[in-house]
C-alpha positions in Angstrom: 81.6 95.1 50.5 78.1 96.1 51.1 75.5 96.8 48.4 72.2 98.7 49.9 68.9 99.2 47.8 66.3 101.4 49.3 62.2 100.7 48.4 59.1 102.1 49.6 59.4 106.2 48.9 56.6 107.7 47.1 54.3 110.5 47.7 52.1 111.7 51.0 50.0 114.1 52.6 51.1 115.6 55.7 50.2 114.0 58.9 50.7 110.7 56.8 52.8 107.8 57.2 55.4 105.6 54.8 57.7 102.7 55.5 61.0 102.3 54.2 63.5 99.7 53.3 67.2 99.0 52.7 67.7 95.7 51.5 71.8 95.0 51.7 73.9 92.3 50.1 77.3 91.3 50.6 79.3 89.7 53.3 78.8 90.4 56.8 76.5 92.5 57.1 75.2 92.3 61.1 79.1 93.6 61.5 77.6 96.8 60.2 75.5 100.2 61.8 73.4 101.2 59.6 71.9 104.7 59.0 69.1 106.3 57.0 69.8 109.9 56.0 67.8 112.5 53.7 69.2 114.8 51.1 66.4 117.6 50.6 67.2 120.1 47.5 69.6 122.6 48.2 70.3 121.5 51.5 72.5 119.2 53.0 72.3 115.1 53.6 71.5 115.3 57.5 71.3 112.0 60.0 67.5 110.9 60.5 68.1 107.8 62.4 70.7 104.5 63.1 70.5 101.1 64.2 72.9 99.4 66.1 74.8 95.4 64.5 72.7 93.8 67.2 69.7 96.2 66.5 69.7 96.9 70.5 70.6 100.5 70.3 68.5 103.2 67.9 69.9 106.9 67.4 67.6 109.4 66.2 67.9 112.8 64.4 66.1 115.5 67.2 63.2 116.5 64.5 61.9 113.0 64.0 62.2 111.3 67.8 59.0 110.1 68.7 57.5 109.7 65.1 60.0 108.0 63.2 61.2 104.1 64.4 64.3 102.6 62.6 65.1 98.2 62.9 66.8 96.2 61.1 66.0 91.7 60.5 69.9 90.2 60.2 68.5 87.3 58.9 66.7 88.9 56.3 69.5 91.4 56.0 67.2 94.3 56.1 66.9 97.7 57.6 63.1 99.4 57.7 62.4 103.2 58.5 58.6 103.8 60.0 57.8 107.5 59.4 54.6 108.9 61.0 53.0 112.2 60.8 55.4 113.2 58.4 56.0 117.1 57.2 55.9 118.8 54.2 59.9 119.6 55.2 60.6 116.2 55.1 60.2 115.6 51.5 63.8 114.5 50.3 65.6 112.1 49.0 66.2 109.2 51.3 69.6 107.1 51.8 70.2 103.8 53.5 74.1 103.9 55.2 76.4 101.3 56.6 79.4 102.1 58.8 81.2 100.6 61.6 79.0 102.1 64.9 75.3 103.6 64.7 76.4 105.7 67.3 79.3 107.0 64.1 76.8 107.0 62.0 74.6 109.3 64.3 77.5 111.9 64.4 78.7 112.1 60.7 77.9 111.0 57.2 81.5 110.6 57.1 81.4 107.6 58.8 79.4 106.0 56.2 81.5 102.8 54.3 78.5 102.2 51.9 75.6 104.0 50.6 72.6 103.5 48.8 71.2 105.1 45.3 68.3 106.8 47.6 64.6 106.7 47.5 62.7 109.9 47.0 59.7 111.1 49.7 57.5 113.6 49.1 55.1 114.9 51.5 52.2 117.7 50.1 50.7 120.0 52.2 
């Protein structure tokens, strides 16, 4: 069993930048991918970026490569999502994810064994 809490959502203008966090609890968790997704309204929860157990290998949704950097500390049992120049599009709801592979993760929410209550983003124009 995995428990994931996600800080560090809030409010930004476009072009901005905010950095997030999963902190997880529970047994094992450098067995685990994890994943941070994003639930906008109306739309559906879509794949923004994965980190592998070993944090070696990142995944990343095509809209955020090259502004958005995911890592996770094992020791610390933590997973962090840097977002730059982020879009007014972006603003959603933001969930941490654990599941067997990152590379899983990267094709399917499905794959997800644990999820987080969410953090909320909001980016103004």
């Amino acid at each position: 069993q995995v428990q994931l809490v996600e800080s560090g959502g809030g409010s930004v203008e476009a072009g901005g930048s905010l950095n997030l966090s999963c902190a997880a609890s529970g047994r094992s968790f450098s067995r685990y991918g994890v994943a941070w997704f994003r639930q906008a309204p109306e739309k559906e929860r879509e794949f923004v970026a994965s980190v592998s157990r070993s944090g070696d290998n990142t995944y990343y949704g095509d809209s955020v490569k090259g502004r958005f950097t995911i890592s996770r500390d094992n020791v610390k049992t933590m997973v962090y999502l840097e977002m730059n120049m982020l879009k007014p599009e972006e603003t959603a709801v933001y969930y941490c994810a654990a599941g067997n592979r990152a590379a899983e993760l990267a094709k399917h929410r499905g794959y997800a064994d644990y999820w987080g209550k969410g953090t909320r983003v909001t980016v103004s124009s």
